[in-house]
Backbone bond lengths (Angstrom), bond angles and torsions (degrees), N, CA, C in turn:
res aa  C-N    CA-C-N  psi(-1)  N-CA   C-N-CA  omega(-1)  CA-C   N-CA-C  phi
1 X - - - 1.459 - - 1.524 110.97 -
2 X 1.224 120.36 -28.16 1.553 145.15 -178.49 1.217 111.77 -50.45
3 X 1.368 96.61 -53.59 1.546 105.43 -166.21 1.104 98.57 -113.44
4 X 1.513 152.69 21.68 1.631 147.82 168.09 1.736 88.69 -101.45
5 X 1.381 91.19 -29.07 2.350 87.45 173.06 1.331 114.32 -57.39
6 X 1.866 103.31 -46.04 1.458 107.98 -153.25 1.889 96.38 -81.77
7 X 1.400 93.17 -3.59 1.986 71.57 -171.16 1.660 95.19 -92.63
8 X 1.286 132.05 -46.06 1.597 117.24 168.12 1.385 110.24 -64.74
9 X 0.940 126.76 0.50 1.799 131.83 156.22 1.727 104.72 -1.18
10 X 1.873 90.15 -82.78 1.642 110.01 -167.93 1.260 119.50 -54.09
11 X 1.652 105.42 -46.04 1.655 109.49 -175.08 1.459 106.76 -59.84
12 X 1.292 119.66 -51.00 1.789 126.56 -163.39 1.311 91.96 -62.02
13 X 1.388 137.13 -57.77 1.415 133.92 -170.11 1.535 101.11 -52.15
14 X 1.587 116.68 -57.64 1.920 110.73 -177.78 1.451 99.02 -50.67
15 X 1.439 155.83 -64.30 0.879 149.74 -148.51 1.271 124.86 -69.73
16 X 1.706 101.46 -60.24 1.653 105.70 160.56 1.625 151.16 -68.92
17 X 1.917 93.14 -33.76 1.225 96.16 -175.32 1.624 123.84 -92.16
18 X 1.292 128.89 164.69 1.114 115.42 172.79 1.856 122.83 -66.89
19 X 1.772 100.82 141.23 1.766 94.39 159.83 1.480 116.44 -49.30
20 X 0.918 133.49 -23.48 1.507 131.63 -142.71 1.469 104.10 -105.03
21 X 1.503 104.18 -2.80 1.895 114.75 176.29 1.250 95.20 -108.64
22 X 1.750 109.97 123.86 1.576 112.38 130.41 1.296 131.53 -113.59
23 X 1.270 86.44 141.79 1.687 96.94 -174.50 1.582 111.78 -125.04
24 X 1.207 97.02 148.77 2.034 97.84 -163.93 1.501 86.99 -139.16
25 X 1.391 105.94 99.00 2.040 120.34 176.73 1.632 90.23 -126.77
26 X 1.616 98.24 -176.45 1.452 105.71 173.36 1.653 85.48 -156.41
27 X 1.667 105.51 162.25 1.263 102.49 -169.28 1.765 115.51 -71.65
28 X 1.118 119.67 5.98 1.452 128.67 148.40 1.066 152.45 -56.34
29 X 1.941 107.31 -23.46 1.224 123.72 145.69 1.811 116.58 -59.27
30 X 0.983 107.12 -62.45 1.421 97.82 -175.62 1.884 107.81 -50.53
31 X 1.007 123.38 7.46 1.420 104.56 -176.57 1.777 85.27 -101.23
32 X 1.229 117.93 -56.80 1.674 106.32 160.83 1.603 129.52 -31.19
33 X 1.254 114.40 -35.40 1.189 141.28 -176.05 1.959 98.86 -71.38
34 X 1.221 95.98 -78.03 1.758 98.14 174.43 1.464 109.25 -50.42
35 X 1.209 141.89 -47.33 1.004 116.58 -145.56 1.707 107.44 -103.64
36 X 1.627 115.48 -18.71 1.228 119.00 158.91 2.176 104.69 -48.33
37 X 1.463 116.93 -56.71 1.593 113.22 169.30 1.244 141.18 -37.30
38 X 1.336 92.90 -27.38 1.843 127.43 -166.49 1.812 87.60 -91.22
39 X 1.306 91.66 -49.55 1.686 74.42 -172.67 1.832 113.71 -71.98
40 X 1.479 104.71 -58.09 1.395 107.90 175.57 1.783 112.87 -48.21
41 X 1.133 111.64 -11.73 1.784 114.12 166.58 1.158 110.77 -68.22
42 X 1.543 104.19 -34.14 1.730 105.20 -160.34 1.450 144.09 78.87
43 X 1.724 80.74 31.40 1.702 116.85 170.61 1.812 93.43 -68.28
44 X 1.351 118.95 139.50 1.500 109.17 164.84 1.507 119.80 -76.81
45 X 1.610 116.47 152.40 1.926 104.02 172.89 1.421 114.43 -50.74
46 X 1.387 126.03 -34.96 1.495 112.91 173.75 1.141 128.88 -42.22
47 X 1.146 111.50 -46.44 2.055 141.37 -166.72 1.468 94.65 -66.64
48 X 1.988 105.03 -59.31 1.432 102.78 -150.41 1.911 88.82 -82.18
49 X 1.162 117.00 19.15 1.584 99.83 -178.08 1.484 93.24 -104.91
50 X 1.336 120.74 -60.46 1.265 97.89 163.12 1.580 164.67 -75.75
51 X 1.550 95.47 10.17 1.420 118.35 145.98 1.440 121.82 -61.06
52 X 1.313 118.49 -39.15 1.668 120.27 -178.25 1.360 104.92 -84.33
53 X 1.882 122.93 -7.68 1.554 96.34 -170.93 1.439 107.59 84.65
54 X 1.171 136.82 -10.32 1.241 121.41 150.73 1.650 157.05 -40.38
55 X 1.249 142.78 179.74 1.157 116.90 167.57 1.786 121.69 -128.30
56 X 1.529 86.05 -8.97 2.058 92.87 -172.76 1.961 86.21 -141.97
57 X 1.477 90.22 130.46 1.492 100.97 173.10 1.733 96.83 -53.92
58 X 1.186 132.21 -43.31 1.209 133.35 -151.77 1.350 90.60 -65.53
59 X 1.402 149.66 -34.97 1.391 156.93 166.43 1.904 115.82 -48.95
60 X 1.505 98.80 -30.53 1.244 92.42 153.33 1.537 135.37 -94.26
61 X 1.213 96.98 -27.75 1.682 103.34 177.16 1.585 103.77 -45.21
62 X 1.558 120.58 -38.16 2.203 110.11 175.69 1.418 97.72 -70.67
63 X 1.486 139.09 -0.47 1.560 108.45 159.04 1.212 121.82 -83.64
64 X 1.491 109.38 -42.77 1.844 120.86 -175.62 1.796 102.00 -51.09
65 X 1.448 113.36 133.75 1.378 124.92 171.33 1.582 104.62 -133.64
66 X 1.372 103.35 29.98 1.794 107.35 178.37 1.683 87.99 -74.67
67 X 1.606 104.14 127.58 1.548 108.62 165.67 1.652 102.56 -66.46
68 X 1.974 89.46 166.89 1.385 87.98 -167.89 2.009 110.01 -90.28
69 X 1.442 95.36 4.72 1.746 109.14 159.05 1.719 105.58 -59.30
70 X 1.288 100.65 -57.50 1.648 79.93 -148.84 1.581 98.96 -97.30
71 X 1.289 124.89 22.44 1.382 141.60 151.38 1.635 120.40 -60.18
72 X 1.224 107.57 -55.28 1.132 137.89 176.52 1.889 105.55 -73.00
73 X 1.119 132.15 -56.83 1.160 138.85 136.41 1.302 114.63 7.90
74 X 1.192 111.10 -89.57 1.659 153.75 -149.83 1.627 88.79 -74.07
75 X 1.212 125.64 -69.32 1.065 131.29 -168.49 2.413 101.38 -57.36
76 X 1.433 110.81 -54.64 1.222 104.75 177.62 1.323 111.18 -55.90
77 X 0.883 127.19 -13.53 1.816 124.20 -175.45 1.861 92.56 -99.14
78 X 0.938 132.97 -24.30 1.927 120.88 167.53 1.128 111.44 -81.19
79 X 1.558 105.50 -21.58 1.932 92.90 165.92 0.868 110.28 -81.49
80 X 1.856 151.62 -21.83 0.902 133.88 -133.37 1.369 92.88 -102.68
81 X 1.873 107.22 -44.60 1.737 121.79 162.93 1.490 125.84 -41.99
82 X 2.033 114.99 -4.41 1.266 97.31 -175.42 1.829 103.15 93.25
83 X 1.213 127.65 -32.97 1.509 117.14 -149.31 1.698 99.78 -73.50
84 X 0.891 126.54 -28.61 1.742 132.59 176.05 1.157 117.85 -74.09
85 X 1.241 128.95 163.92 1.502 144.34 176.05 1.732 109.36 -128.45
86 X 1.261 138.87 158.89 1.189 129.35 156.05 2.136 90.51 129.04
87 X 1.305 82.29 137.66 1.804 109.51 169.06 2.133 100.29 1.75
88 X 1.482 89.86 -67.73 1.659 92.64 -173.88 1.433 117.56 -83.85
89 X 1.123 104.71 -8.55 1.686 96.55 172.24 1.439 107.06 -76.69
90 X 1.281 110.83 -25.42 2.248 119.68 -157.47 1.540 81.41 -101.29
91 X 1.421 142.96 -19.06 1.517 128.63 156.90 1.376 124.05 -76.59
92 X 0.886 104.51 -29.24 2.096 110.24 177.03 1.523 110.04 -59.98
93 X 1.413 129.29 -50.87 1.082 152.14 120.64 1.523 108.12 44.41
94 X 1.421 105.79 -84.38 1.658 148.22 174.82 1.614 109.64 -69.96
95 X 1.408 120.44 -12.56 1.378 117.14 -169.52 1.104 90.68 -105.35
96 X 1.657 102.18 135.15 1.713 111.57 156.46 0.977 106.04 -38.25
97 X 1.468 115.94 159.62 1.377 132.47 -178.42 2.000 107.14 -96.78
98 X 1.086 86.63 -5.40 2.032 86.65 -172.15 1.796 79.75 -92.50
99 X 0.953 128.26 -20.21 1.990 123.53 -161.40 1.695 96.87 -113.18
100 X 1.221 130.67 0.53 1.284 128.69 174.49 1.807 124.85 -73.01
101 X 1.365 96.33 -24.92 1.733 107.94 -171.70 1.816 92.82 -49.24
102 X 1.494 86.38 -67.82 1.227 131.93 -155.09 1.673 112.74 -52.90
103 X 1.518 104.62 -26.97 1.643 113.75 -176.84 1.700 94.60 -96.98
104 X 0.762 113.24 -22.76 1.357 120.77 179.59 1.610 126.80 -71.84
105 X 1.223 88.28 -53.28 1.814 104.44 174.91 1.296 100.80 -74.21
106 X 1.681 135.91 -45.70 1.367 124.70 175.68 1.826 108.98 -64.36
107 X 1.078 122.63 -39.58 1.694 128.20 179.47 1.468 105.46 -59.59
108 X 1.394 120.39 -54.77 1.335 123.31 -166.27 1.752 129.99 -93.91
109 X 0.585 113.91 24.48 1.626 138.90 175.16 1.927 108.10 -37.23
110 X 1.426 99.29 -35.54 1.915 93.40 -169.84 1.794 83.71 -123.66
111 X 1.624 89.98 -178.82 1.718 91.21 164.15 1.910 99.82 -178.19
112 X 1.207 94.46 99.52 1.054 111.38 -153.62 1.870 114.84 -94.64
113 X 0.954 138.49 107.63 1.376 122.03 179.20 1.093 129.89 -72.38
114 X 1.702 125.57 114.20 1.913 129.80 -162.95 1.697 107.34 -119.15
115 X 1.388 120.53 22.87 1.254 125.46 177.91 1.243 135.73 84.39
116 X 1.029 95.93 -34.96 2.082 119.81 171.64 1.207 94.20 -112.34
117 X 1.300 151.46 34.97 1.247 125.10 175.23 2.048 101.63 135.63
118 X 1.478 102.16 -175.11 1.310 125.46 162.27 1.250 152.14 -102.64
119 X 1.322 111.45 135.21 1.951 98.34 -161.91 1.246 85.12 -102.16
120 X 1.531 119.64 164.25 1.220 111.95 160.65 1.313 101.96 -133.80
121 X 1.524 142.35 37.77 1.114 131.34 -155.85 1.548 84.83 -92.66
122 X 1.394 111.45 157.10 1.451 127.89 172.65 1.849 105.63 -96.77
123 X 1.397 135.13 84.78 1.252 160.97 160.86 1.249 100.20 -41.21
124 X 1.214 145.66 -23.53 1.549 137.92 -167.92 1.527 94.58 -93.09
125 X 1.535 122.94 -25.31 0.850 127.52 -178.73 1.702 133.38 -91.37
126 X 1.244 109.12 -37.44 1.762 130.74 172.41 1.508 106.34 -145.24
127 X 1.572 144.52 135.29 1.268 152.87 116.40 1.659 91.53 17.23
128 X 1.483 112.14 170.91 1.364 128.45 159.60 1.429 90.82 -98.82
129 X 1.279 117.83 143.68 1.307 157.37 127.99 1.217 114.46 -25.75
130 X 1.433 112.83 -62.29 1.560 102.49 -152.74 1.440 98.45 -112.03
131 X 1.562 130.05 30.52 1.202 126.88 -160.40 1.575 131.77 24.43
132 X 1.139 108.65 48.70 1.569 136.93 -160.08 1.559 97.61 21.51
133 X 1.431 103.80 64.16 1.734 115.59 127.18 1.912 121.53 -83.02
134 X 1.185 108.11 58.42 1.345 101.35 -158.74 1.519 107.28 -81.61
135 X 1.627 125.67 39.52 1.285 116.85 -165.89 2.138 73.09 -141.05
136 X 0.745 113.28 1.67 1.351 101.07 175.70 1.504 113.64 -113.39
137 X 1.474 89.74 82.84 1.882 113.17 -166.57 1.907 113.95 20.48
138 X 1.698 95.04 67.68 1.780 96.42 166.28 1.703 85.92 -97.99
139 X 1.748 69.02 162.45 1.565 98.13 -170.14 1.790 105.59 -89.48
140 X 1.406 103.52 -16.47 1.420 95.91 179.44 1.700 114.64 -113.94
141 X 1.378 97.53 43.78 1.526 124.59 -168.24 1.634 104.32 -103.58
142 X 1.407 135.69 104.06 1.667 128.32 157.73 1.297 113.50 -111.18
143 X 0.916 81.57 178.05 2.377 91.73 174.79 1.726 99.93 -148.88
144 X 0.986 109.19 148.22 1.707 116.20 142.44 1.114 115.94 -67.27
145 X 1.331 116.71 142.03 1.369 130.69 -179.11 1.268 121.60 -63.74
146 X 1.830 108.68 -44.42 0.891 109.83 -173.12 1.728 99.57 -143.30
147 X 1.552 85.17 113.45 1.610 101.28 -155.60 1.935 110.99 -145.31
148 X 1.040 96.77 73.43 1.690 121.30 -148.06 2.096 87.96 -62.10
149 X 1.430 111.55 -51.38 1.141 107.17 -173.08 1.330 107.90 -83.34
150 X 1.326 146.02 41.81 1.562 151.62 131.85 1.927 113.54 -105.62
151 X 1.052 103.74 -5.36 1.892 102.57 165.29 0.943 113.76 -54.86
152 X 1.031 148.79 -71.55 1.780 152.11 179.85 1.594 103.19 -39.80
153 X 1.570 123.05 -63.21 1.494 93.65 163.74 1.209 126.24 -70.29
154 X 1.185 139.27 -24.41 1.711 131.46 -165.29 1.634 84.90 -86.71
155 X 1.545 124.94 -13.92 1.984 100.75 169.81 1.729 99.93 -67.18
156 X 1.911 96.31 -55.73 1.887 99.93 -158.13 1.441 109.37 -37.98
157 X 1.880 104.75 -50.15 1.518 110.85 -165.27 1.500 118.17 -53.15
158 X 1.565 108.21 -36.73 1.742 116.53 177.18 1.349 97.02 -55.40
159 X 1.614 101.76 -76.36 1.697 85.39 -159.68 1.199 128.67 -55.37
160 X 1.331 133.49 -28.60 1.549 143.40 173.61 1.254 110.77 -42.97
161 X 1.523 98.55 -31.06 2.051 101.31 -161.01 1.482 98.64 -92.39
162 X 1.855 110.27 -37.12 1.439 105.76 162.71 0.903 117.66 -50.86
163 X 1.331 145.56 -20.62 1.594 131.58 -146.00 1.370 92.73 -111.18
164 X 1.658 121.71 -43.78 1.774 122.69 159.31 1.500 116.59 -54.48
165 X 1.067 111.14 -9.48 1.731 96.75 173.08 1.629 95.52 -98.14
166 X 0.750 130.27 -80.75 1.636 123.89 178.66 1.504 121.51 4.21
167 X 1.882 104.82 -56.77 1.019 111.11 150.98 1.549 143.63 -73.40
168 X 1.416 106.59 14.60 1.690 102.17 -171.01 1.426 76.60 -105.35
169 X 1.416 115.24 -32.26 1.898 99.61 -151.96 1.669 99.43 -96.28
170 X 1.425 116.59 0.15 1.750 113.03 153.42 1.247 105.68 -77.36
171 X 1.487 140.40 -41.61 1.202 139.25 172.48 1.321 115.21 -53.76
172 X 1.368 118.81 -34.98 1.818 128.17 177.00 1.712 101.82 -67.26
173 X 1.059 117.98 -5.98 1.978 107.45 -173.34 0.913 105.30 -117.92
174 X 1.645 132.02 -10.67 1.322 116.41 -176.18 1.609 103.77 -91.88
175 X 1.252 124.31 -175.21 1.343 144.63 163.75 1.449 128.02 -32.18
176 X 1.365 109.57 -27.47 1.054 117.65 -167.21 1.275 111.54 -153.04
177 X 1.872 118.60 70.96 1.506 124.21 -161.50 1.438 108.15 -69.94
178 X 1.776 118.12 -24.39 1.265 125.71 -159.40 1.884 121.15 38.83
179 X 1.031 115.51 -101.51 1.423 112.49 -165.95 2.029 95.31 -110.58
180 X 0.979 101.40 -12.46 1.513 106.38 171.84 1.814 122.76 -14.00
181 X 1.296 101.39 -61.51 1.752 104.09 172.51 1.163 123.83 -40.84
182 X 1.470 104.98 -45.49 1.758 114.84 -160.38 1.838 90.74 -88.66
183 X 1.333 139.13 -16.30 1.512 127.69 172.45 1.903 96.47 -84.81
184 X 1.313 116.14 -24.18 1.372 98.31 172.02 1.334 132.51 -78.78
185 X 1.669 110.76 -39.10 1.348 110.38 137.49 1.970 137.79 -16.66
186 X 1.545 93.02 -58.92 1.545 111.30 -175.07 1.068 92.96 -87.75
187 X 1.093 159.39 -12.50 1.482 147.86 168.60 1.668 101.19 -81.40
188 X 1.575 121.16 -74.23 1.255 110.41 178.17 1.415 111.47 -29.52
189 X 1.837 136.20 -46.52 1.335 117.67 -164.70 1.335 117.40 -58.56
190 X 1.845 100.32 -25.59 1.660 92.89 -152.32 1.667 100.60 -90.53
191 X 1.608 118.02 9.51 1.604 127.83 -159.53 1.872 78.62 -93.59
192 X 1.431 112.25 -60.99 1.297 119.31 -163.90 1.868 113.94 -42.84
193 X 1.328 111.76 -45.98 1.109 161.65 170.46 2.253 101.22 -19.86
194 X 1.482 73.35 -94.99 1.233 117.00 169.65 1.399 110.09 -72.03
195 X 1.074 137.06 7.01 1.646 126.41 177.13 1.450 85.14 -110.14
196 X 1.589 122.08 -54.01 1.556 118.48 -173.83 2.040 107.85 -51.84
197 X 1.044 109.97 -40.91 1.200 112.45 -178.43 1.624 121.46 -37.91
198 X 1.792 103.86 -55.76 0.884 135.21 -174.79 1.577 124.30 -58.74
199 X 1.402 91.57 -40.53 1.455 114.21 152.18 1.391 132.87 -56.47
200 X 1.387 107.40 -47.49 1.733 108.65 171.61 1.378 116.83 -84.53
201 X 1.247 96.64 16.46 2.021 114.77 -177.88 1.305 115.42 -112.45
202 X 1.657 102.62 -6.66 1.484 102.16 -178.87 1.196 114.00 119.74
203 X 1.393 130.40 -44.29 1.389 149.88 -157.47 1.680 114.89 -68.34
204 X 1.430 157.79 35.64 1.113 154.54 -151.78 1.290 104.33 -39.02
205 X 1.901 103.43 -58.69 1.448 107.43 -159.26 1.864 111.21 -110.06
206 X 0.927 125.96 122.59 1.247 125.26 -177.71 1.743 127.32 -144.27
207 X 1.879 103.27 104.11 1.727 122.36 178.24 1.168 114.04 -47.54
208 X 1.278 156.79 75.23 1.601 120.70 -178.63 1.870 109.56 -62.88
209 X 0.921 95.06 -38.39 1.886 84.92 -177.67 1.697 104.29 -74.04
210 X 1.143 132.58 -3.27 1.683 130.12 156.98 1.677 112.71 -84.60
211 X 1.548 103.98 -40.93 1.520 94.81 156.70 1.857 133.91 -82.34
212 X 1.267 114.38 10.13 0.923 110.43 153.38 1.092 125.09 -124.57
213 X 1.222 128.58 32.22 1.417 152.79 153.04 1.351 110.17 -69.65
214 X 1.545 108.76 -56.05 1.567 124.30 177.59 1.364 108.78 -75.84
215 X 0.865 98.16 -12.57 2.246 85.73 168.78 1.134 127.63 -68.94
216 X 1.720 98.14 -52.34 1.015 123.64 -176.07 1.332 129.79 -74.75
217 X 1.853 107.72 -14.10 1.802 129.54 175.90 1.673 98.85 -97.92
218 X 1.436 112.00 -11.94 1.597 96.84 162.41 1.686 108.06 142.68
């Protein structure tokens, strides 16, 4: 479709546009062009990376030129719709709706992408807290609900964290639990976390030791 555009390209431009515009693009802008749309649509970087044929989301992040205003924006208007999950979406909830702009625009200031989801902590302002454990109940932690190209990490991250609790709470029985409790603690948050996720992703039922069975068989 790309390229059946770019070959009536010339004619549509003689016809429509004015003499009195020049413009000096190459058909490379428009891939900047799409994929800044793709993002402000609210296609995820996974999706839009492998839509372009890419190989590292980070390869798309130099197309997106969504400022980080209307990022932040964009994102307060999906909480407001319900479309998020996480600590501040299940508090907005409870807020008048005449006092919501306002808790929102002060809460949401950054919007940061952490793989499972969104941070929104404002960093110019305080360190992270949770040393971006942001799945171990932070408050400035959301997700999309329904966010098909972040499943594969919000599966890996569960089971991994299952498979570290197993080991914190064999470490809790022997002789020498040391700090053991408080990683079982922090492990349960990030299971709770990440299981709800999974849920607003579609997922009811989910093995981690059957999915990492299958990783590892291929």
């Amino acid at each position: 479709m790309f390229t059946t555009f770019m070959r009536y390209f010339p004619a549509l431009a003689q016809e429509y546009a004015s003499a009195s515009i020049n413009v000096d693009f190459t058909s490379h802008h428009f891939r900047h062009t799409l994929n800044t749309l793709l993002d402000e649509g609210g296609l995820s970087d996974l999706l839009q990376t492998e839509w372009f044929g890419r190989t590292s989301p980070q390869d798309t992040k130099a197309y997106q030129h969504t400022s980080r205003e209307k990022r932040a924006l964009m994102l307060r208007e999906d909480i407001k719709k319900g479309l998020l999950g996480g600590q501040l979406a299940e508090q907005i909830k409870f807020v008048p709706i005449e006092i919501q702009d306002a808790i929102l625009k002060a809460r949401v200031q950054a919007v940061h992408d952490v793989g499972t989801g969104i941070c929104v902590h404002n960093f110019s302002q305080t360190p992270c807290e949770r040393h971006l454990q942001c799945s171990a109940d932070c408050k400035d932690y959301v997700w999309a609900k329904d966010d098909k190209g972040r499943l594969d990490e919000q599966k890996r991250q569960l089971a991994l964290t299952a498979l570290a609790r197993e080991t914190a709470e064999a470490q809790n029985k022997t002789q020498k639990p040391k700090k053991s409790a408080d990683w079982l603690a922090h492990n349960d948050k990030k299971l709770t976390t990440l299981s709800k996720q999974l849920q607003d992703n579609g997922v009811q039922h989910f093995n981690p030791k059957e999915y990492l069975r299958e990783v590892e068989h291929g």
